[in-house]
N, C-alpha and C positions, 0 to 999 in steps of 0.2 A: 447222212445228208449234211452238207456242208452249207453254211446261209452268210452272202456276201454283200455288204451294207455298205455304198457308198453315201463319200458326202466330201461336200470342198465344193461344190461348183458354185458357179456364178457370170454375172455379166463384168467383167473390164475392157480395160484399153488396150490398144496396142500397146508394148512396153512393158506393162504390169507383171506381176506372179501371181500365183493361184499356189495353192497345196491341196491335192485329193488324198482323200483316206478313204480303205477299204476295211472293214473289221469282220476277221471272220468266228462266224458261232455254228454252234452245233456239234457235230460229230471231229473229234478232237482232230485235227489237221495235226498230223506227224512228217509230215513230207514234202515233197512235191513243190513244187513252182507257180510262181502266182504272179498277172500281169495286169498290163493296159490294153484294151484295142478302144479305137471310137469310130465312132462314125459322124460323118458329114455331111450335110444336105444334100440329098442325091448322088451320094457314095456308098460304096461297099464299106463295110466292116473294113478296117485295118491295125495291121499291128502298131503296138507303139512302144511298149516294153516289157522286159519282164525279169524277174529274179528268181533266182534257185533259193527256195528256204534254207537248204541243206550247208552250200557254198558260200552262198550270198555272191555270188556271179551273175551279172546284168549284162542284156543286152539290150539295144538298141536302135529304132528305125534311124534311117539318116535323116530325116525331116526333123527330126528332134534332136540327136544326138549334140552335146552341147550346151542344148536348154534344159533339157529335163533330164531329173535325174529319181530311180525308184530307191527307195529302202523299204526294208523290216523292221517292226519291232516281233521278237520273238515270243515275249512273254506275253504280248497282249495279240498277239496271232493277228496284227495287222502291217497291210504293205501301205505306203504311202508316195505320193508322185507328187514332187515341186516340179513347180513350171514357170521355170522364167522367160524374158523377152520373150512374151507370147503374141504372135501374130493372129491377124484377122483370117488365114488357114489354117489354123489350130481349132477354129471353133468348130464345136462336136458334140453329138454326146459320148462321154465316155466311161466304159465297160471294165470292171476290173472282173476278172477268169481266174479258179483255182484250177491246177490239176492234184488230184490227188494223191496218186502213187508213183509219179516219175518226177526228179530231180530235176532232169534234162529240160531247160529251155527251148520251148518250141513258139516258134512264129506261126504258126498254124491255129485257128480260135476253132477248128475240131478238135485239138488235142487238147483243150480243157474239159475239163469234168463239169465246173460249176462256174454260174455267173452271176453278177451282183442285176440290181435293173435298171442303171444307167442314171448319169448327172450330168446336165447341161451345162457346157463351156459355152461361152459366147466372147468373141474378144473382138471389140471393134473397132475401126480405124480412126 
């Protein structure tokens, strides 16, 4: 079992950055890809980004692409997401997802294995 601990969120401005951090414990994470989704008042779950541990290859929704950017640290098995010029539809809560056994980048929040329990964005105008 893999245990996914966010933290970074908060209330800002339009304009602002934010950094979330995800750290993961447990059962040793050897592989696998690890992301963003969040969700929005009265939305669905959506992708927002994610990285191959393996690679270190990212990808991207296009609402963000530009402003956020994800890394790794490998030795302390966590992913982390700067968020610049964040607007007032950025605000979410959001989800960082491992999978465990596949490398491959997936936009799909079925094709994760494990999930953290969500940190409030709020960014207002």
């Amino acid at each position: 079992q893999v245990l996914l601990v966010e933290s970074g969120g908060g209330l800002v401005q339009a304009g602002d950055s934010l950094r979330l951090s995800c750290a993961a414990s447990g059962r040793t994470f050897n592989g696998g890809a690890m992301g963003w989704f969040r969700q929005g008042p009265g939305k669905e779950r959506e992708f927002v980004t994610a990285i191959s541990w393996s690679s270190g290859r990212a990808d991207y929704a296009d609402s963000v692409k530009g402003r956020f950017t994800i890394s790794r640290d490998n030795a302390k098995i966590t992913v982390y997401l700067q968020m610049n010029n964040l607007k007032p539809e950025d605000t979410a809560v959001y989800y960082c997802a491992a999978r465990a056994l596949y490398s491959s980048i997936n936009r799909q929040a079925s094709a994760y294995d494990y999930w953290g329990q969500g940190t409030q964005v709020t960014v207002s105008s």
